[in-house]
C-alpha positions in Angstrom: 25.3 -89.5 -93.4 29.1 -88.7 -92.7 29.9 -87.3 -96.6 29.4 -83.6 -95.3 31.6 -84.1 -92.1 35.5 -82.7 -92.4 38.6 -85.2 -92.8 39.7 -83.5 -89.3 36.1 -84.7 -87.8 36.1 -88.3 -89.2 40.0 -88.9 -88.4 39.0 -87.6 -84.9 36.7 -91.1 -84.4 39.8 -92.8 -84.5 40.6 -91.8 -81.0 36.9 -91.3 -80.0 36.7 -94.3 -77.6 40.1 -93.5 -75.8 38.7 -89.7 -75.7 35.3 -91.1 -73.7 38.1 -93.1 -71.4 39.9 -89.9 -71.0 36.6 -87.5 -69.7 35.2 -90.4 -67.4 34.6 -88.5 -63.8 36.3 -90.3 -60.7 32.8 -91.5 -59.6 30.0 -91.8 -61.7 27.6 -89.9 -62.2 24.4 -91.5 -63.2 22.7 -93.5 -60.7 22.5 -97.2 -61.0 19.2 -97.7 -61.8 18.6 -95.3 -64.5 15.5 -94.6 -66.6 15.7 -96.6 -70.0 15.9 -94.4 -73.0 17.9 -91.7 -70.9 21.7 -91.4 -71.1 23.9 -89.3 -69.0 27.6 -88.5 -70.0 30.2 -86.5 -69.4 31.1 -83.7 -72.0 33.6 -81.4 -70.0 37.1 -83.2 -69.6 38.4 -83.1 -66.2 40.4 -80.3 -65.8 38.0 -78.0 -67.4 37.8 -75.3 -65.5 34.3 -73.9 -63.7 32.8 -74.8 -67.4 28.8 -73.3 -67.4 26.6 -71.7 -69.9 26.5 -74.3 -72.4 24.2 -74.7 -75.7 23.7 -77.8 -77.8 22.6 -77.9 -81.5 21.6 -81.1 -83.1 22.2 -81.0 -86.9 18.6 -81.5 -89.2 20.5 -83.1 -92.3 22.3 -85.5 -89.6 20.9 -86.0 -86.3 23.6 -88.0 -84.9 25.8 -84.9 -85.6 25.6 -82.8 -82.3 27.7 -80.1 -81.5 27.8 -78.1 -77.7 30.0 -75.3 -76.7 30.5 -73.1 -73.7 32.8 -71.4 -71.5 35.7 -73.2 -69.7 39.2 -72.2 -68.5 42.0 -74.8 -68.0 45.1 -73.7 -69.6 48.5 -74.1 -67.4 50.0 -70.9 -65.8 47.1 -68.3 -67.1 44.7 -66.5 -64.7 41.4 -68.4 -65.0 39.9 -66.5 -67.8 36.6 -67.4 -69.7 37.4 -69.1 -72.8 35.3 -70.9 -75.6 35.5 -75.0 -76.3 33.2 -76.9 -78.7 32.2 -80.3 -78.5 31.5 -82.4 -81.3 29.5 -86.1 -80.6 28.9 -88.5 -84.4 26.3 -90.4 -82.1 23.9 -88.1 -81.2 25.4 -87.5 -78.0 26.9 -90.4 -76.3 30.6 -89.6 -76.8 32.1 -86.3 -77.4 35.5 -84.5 -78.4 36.4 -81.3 -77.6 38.5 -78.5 -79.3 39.4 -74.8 -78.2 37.9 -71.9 -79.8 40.4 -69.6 -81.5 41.0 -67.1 -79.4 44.0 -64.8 -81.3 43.2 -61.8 -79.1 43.0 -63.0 -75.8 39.9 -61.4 -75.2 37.5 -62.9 -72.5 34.9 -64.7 -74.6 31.6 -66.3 -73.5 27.5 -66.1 -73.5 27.8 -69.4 -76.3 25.1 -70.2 -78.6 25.5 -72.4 -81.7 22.4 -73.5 -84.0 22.1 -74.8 -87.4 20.4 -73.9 -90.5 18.4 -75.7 -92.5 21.3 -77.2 -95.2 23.4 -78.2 -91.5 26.0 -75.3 -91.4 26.9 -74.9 -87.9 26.7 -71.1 -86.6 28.7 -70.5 -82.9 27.9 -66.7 -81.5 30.1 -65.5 -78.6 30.8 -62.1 -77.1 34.8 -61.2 -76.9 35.5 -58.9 -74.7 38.3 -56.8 -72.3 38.2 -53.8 -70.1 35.3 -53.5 -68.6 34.7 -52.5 -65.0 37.9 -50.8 -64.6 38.6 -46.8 -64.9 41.9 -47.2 -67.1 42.0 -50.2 -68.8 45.3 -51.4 -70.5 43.3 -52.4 -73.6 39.5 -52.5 -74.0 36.9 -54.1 -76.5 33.4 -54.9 -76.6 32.5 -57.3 -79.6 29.8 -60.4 -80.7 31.0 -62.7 -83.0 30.0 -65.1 -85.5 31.8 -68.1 -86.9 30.4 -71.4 -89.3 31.8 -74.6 -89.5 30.3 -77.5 -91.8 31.8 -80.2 -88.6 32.3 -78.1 -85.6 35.9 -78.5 -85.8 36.9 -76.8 -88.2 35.8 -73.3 -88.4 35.6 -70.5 -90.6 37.7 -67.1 -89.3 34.3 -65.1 -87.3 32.5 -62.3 -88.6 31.5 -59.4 -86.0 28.0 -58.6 -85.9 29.1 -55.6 -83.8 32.7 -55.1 -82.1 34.2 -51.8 -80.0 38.0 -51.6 -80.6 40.0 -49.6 -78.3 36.7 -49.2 -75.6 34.6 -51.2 -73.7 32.2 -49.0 -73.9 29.1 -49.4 -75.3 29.4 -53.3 -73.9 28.0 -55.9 -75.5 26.1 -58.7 -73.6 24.3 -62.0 -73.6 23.3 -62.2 -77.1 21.7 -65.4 -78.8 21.0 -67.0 -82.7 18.2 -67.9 -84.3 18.6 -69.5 -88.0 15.0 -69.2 -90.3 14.6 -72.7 -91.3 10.9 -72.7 -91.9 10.0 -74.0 -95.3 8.2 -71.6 -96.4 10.0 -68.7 -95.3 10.4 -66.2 -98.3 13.5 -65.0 -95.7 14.9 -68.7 -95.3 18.1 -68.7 -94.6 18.6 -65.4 -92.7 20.5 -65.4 -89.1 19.1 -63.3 -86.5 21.2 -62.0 -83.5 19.5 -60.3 -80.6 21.0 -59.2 -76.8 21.3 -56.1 -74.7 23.8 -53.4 -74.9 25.0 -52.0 -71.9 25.9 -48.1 -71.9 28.2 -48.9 -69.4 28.0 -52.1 -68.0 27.3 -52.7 -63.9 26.9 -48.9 -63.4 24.2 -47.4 -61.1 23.9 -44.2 -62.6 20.4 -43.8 -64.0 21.7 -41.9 -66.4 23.5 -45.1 -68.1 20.5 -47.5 -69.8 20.3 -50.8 -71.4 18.7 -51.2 -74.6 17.8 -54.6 -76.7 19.7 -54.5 -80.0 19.5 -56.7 -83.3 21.4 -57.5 -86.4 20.5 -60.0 -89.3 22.5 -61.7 -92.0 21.4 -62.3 -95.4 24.3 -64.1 -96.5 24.9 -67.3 -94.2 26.7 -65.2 -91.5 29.1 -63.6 -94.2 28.4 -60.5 -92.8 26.2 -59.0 -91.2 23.8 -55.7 -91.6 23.9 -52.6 -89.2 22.3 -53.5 -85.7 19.3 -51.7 -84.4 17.4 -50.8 -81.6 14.3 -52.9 -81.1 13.1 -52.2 -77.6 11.1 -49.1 -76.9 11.8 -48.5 -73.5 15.3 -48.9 -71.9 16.5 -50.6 -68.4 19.1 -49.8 -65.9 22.8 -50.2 -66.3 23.3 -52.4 -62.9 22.6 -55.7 -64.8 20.1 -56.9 -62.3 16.6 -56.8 -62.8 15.6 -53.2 -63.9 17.8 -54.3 -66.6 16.4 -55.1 -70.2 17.8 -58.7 -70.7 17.0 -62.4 -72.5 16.5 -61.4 -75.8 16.1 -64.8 -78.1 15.6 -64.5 -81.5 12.4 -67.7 -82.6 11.4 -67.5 -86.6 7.5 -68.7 -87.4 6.7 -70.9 -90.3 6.2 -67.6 -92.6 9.0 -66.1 -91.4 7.8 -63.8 -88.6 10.6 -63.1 -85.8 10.0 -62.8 -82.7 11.6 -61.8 -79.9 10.8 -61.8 -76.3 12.9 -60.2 -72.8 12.9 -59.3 -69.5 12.9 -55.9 -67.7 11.1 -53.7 -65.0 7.8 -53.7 -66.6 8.1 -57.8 -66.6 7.9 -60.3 -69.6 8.3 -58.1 -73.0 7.2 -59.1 -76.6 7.6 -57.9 -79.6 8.0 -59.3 -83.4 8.8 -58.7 -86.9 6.9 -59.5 -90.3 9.9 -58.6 -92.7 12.4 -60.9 -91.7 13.8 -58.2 -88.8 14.4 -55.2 -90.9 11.4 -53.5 -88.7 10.0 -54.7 -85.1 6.2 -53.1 -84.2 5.9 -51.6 -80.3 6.7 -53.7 -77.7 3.6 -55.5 -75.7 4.4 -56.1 -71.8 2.8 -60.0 -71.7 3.0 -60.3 -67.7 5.0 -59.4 -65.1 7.8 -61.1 -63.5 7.3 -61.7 -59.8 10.3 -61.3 -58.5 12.3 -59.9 -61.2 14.7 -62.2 -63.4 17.2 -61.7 -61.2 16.2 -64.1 -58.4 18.7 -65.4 -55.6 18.4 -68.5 -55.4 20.2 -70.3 -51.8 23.9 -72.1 -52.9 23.9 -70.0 -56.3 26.4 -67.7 -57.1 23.9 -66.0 -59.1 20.8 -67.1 -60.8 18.6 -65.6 -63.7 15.1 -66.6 -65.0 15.3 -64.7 -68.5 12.8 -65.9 -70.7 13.3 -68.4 -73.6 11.3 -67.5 -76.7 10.7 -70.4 -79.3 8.4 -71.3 -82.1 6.5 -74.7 -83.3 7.9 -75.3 -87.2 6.2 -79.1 -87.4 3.4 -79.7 -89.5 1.4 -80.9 -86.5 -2.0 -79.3 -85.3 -0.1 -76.3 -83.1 2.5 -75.4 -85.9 3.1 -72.1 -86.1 2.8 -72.0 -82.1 4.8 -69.3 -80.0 6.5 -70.0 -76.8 7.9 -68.1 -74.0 9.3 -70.2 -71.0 10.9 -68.1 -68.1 10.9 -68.6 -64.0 9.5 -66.8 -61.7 8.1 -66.5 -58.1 4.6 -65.9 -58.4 3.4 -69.0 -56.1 6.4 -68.1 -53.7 9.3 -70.2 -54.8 10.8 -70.2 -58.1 9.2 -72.4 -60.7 9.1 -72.8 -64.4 6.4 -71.4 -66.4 5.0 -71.4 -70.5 3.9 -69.0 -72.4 1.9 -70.0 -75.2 0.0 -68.0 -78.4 -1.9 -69.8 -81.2 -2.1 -66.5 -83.5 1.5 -65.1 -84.5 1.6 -63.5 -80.9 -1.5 -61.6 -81.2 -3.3 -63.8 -78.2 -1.4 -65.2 -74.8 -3.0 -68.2 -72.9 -2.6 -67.9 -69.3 1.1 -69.1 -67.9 1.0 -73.1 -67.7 3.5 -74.3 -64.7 5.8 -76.5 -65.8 7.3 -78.4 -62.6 4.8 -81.0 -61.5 5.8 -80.6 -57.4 4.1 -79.4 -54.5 5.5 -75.8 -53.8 8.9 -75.2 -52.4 11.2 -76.7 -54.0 13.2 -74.4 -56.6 13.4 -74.9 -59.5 16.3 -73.0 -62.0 17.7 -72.4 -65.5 15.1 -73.2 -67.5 15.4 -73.8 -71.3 13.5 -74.9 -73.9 13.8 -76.5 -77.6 10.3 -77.1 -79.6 11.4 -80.4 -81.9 10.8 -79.1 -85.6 9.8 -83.0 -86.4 6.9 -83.2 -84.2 6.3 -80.4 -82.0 6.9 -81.4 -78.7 7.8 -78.6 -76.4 10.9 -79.9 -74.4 12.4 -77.8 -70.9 15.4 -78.8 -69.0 15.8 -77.1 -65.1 18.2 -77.7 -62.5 15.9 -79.2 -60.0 15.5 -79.3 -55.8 12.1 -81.1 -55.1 12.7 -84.0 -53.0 15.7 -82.8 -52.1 17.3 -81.0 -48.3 19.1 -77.8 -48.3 21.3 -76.8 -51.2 21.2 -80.3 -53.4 20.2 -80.1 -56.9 19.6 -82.4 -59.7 18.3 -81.6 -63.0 14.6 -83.0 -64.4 13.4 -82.8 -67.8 9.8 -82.0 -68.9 8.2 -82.9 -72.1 4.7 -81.4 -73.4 3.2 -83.5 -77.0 0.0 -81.4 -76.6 1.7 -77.8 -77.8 2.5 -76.3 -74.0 -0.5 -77.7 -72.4 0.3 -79.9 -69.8 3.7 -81.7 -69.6 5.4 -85.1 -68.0 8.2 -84.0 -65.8 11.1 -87.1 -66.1 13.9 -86.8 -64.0 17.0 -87.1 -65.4 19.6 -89.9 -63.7 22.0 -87.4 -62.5 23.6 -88.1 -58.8 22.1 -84.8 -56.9 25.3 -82.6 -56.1 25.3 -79.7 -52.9 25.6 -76.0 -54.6 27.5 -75.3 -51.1 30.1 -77.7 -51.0 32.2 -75.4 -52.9 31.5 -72.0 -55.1 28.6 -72.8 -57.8 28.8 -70.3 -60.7 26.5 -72.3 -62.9 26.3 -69.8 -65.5 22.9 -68.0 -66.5 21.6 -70.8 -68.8 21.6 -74.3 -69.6 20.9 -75.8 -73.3 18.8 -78.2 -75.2 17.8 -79.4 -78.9 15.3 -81.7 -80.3 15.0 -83.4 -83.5 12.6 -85.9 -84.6 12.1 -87.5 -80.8 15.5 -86.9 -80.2 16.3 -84.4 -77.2 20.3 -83.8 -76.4 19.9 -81.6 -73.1 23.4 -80.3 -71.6 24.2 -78.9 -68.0 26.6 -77.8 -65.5 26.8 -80.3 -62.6 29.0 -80.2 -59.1 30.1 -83.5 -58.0 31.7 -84.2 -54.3 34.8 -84.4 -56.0 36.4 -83.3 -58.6 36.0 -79.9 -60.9 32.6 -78.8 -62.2 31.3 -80.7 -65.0 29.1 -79.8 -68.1 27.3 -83.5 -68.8 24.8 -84.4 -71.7 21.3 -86.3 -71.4 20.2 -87.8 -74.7 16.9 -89.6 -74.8 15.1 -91.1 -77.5 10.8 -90.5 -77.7 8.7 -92.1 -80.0 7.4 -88.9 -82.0 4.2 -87.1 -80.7 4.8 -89.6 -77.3 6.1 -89.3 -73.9 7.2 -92.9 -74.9 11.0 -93.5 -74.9 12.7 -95.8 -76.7 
């Protein structure tokens, strides 16, 4: 169904096929013999810049309607500076055009997250930002911002959900969406924003904390209400791992929030029953062995900040809480899940994720629970069976709510993190509907800039069958 899409979206298929010419690399990247039922494509046009951090919405009134974004530079004759693009696919992620975000300011923007709601409004969060770091800054803010588009192309002017004019101080950091679209939510339709604020951001003094902060909406990102304080306890400034960080924003099937982070006491929880106007005291659910902040060899840097996400099916684990995060705990880093059965009251014990032998890292995990049927879905960056510094990516799939999983490697030529500098961002992004699972990545190939690619695949509901 195309009738909701804008005139500027439908004209734009015109070009599509000389568009998917246009952002072919110079060698490919999918091996020859690849799985069937998994697609790999390029989304990033060539001379994007260093593009990373990206996150991939599909849209539940049209799931052929698929819209990523994330942080890129490639503008002639300007200092590389990080700036937004979205990309919109009409075929549930096989092609792909891009547009720039507005940027009027010239603030550094970044840390995208796009979801949509229930009706297929398209919501793209992003912090804006200048001046930090430095003692006199020329100009300085500290901002996160909302915009809504009914295509991804053409978007309303954004909303702040906070902003700092004139000071970069408080900063604002690393802050994601979560849109209530359970059925029976009585606070369906709300937008939650959650992420850590920084007193000043990278200091050492202990004096200078972090905090996890939240706002909500009540009119489909309009505007939005005061934020507030929802952690208990605060973290360093440093923005390492005594640092409060990861906070994602998951809505239950009665409209419960939860909300889940990182810090020095570990993996933190805590939740909401009033659609975020009040949070309860925050539970520490397990340490983090080894922090979140976890060097990882050939990685400029490299987080495991937990993922929290909620099962909306009507399947026999609905209402299911996740929490998926890396840590070190057998001695290398490997993916992990988190699972409770009773609104958050009750945690099963951590369930690996990665099916290899130890020693092989494993990084960037994120996960997307498919509203349809269930299925838990995680995307990684991947170096089992692999020497040294190459990576490729792998894919793993749980139809039995976070029990077990079937780890499928995804057809992506493995690329060598040392061959040049590897900021790969802190996060990668995925998004399931109905069998459907659009994952989307930062790869390095042996030539050529860094690339953000997109796996679709196509499971037969409930199945680790693909299609």
């Amino acid at each position: 169904m195309l009738t909701r899409l804008a005139p500027a979206l439908v004209a734009a298929l015109a070009v599509a096929d000389l568009f998917h010419v246009f952002v072919q690399p110079a060698q490919a990247q999918t091996p020859a013999a690849a799985p069937a039922g998994i697609s790999i494509v390029p989304v990033s046009a060539p001379d994007a810049r260093r593009p990373a951090e990206a996150s991939v919405a599909i849209n539940p009134t049209n799931p052929d309607h698929v819209i990523t974004t994330f942080i890129q530079t490639n503008e002639p004759g300007r200092q590389p500076r990080s700036s937004n693009w979205g990309y919109v696919s009409l075929d549930g992620g096989r092609t792909w055009t891009g547009t720039p975000a507005a940027n009027p300011e010239a603030r550094v923007q970044g840390d995208d997250v796009i979801v949509f709601d229930r009706a297929g409004t398209a919501f793209h969060t992003y912090i804006a930002f200048d001046g930090i770091r430095v003692d006199r800054p020329e100009r300085a803010f500290s901002g996160i911002h909302v915009r809504r588009s009914q295509d991804g192309v053409t978007w309303q002017p954004p909303v702040a959900v906070v902003d700092h004019v004139n000071t970069a101080i408080p900063m604002e950091d690393k802050p994601w969406m979560a849109a209530d679209r359970a059925a029976n939510s009585p606070h369906r339709g709300n937008l939650y924003v959650a992420w850590t604020r920084f007193d000043v951001y990278g200091s050492a003094d202990p004096a200078h904390r972090t905090h996890i902060w939240f706002a909500r909406s009540k009119d489909g990102g309009r505007s939005f209400q005061p934020p507030v304080r929802i952690s208990d306890d605060s973290g360093g400034a440093k923005d390492d791992d005594n640092t409060v960080e990861g906070a994602v924003p998951a809505v239950g099937p009665n409209g419960e929030v939860y909300v889940a982070w990182a810090g020095p006491k570990g993996l933190v929880f805590d939740m909401s029953t009033d659609g975020g106007w009040t949070f309860g005291t925050d539970r520490v659910l397990t340490p983090l062995t080894g922090g979140w902040d976890i060097p990882v060899p050939g990685i400029e840097r490299h987080n495991g900040m937990p993922v929290t996400a909620t099962d909306l099916s009507n399947g026999k684990d609905k209402g299911s809480v996740y929490i998926n995060f890396i840590d070190e705990r057998n001695g290398d880093t490997d993916v992990f899940l988190l699972a409770s059965r009773d609104g958050g009251k009750t945690w099963a014990a951590p369930v690996r994720v990665n099916d290899d032998p130890k020693g092989a890292a494993q990084m960037f995990t994120w996960m997307a629970v498919d509203p349809v049927d269930g299925a838990v879905n995680i995307v990684f960056h991947d170096r089992r069976g692999l020497s040294g510094t190459m990576t490729g990516l792998t894919m793993a799939r749980s139809v039995d709510g976070g029990r077990t999983f079937v780890n499928h490697r995804l057809p992506v030529e493995p690329f060598d993190c040392c061959a040049r500098s590897s900021f790969l961002g802190d996060y990668n992004g995925i998004d399931a509907y109905g069998g459907r699972v659009v994952a989307v990545f930062p790869v390095l190939p042996a030539s050529g800039e860094q690339r953000i690619m997109a796996a679709t695949m196509r499971f037969q509901p409930g199945t680790q069958t693909l299609r």
